[in-house]
Every structure is written in C-alpha cells, then in structure tokens.
ZASELUM-498386 format. One record per residue (C-alpha): residue number from 1; x, y, z. Coordinates in pm, whole numbers, plus 32768, in hexadecimal, padded with zeros to 4 digits. Each point is the difference from the previous one (the first is absolute). Example, Ala and Ser with C-alpha at 12.3 -4.5 7.8 and 13.67 -1.06 7.14 Angstrom:
# ZASELUM-498386
+-----+------+------+------+
! seq !   c1 !   c2 !   c3 !
+-----+------+------+------+
!   1 ! 84CE ! 7E3E ! 830C !
!   2 ! 8089 ! 8158 ! 7FBE !
+-----+------+------+------+
//
This chain:
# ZASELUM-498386
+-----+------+------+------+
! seq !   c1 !   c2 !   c3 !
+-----+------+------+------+
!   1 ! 43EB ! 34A2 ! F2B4 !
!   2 ! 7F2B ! 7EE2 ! 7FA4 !
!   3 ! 7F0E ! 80A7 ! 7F1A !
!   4 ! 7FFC ! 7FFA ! 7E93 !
!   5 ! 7FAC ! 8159 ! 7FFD !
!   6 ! 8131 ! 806F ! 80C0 !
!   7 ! 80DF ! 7F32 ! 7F34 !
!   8 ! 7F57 ! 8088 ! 7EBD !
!   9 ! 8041 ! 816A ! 803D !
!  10 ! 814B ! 7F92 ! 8080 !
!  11 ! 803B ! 7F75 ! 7E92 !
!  12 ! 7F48 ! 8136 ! 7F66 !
!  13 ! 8113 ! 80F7 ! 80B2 !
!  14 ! 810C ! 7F19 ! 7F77 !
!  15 ! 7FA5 ! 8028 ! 7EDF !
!  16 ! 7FA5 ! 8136 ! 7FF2 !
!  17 ! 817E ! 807A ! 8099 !
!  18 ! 807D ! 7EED ! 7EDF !
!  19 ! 7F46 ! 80CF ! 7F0C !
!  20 ! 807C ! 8176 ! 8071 !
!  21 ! 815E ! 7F9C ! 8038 !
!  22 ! 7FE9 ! 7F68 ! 7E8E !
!  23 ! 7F6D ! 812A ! 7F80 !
!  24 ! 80FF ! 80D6 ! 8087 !
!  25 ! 815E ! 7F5E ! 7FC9 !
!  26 ! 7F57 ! 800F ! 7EAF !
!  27 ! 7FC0 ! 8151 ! 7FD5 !
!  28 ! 814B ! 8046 ! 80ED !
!  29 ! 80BD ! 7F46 ! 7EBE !
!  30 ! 7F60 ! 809D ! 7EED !
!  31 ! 803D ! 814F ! 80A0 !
!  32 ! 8186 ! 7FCA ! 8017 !
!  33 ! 8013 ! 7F6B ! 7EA8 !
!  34 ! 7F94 ! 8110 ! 7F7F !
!  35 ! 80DA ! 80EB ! 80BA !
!  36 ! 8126 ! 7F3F ! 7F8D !
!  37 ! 7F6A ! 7FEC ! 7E88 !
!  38 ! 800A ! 8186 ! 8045 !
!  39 ! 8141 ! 8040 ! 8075 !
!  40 ! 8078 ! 7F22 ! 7ED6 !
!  41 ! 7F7C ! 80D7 ! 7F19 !
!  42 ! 8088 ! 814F ! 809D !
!  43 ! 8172 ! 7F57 ! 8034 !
!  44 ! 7FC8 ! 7F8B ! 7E88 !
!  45 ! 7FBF ! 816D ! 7F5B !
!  46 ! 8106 ! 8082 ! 810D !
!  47 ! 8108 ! 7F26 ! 7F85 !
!  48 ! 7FA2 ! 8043 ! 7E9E !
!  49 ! 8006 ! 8196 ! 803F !
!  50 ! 817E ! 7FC5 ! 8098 !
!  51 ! 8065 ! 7F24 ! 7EDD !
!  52 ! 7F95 ! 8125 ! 7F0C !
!  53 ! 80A5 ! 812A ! 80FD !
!  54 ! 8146 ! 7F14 ! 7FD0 !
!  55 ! 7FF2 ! 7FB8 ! 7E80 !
!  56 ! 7FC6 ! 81B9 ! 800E !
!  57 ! 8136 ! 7FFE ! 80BD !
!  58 ! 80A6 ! 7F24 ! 7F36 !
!  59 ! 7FF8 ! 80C1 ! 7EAB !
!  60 ! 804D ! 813C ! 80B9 !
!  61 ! 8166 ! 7F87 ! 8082 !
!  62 ! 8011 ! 7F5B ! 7EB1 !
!  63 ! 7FED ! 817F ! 7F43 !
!  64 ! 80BB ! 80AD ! 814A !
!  65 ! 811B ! 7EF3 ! 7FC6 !
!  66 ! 7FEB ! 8045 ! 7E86 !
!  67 ! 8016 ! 8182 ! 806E !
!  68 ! 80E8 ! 7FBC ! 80D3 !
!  69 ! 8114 ! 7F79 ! 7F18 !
!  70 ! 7F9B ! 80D5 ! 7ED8 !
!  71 ! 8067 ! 812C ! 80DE !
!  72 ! 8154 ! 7F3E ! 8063 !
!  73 ! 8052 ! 7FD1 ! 7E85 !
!  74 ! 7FC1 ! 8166 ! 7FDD !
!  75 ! 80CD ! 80A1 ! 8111 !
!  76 ! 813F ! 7EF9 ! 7FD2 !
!  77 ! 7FDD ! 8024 ! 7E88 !
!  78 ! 7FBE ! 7E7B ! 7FB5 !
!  79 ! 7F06 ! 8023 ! 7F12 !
!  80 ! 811F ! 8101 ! 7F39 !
!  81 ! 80EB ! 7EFF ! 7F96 !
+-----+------+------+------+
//
C-alpha cells in the first residue's frame, strides 16, 4: 500500500465512482422533473375539461329550472292573472 501507483488508481476509482454517481442522480433528477412537468400538464387540461363539463352543466339546470317553473305557472294558472 506504499506505492504511488496503488494509491493512484485508488484515486482514479474514486473518482471515477464520484463521476457515475454524479452522472446519475443527475440524470435520475432530470428524469423525475420531467415526469412531474408531465403530470402537471395532464392534471392542468384535466381540470380545465371538468371546469367546462361543469359550466355545461350549469346552463342546463339554469334552462331545466327555467322549464321547470314555466310549466308550474302553466298548470297552477300564475302566469293567467
């Protein structure tokens, strides 16, 4: 364990494992950022779809509830006088 040369490839393999274990938390990182800037995205233009089923919904109880007490007036003679 006295030789340069031992402690040289000892500091080689450091740095080597230093290197890959960089390299891979990076790519490990970019991968899940990524992933979550993709899933924001599809829970973005999900939300957005629901918000435009619910404004649909919306102005169809509006005309069933304007339906809905036209019909009353009708049958209990309200709109008569």
């Amino acid at each position: 364990m006295t030789e340069p040369q031992v402690w040289t490839l000892i500091g080689v393999f450091a740095a080597g494992m230093f290197g890959t274990m960089t390299l891979m938390s990076t790519m490990l990182l970019r991968s899940m950022q990524n992933g979550f800037e993709g899933m924001r995205a599809e829970f973005g233009s999900g939300i957005e779809s629901a918000r435009t089923d619910i404004r649909a919904l919306h102005g169809r109880i509006d005309h069933l509830d304007r339906d809905v007490n036209a019909i009353s007036r009708h049958l209990f003679g309200i709109d008569r006088g």
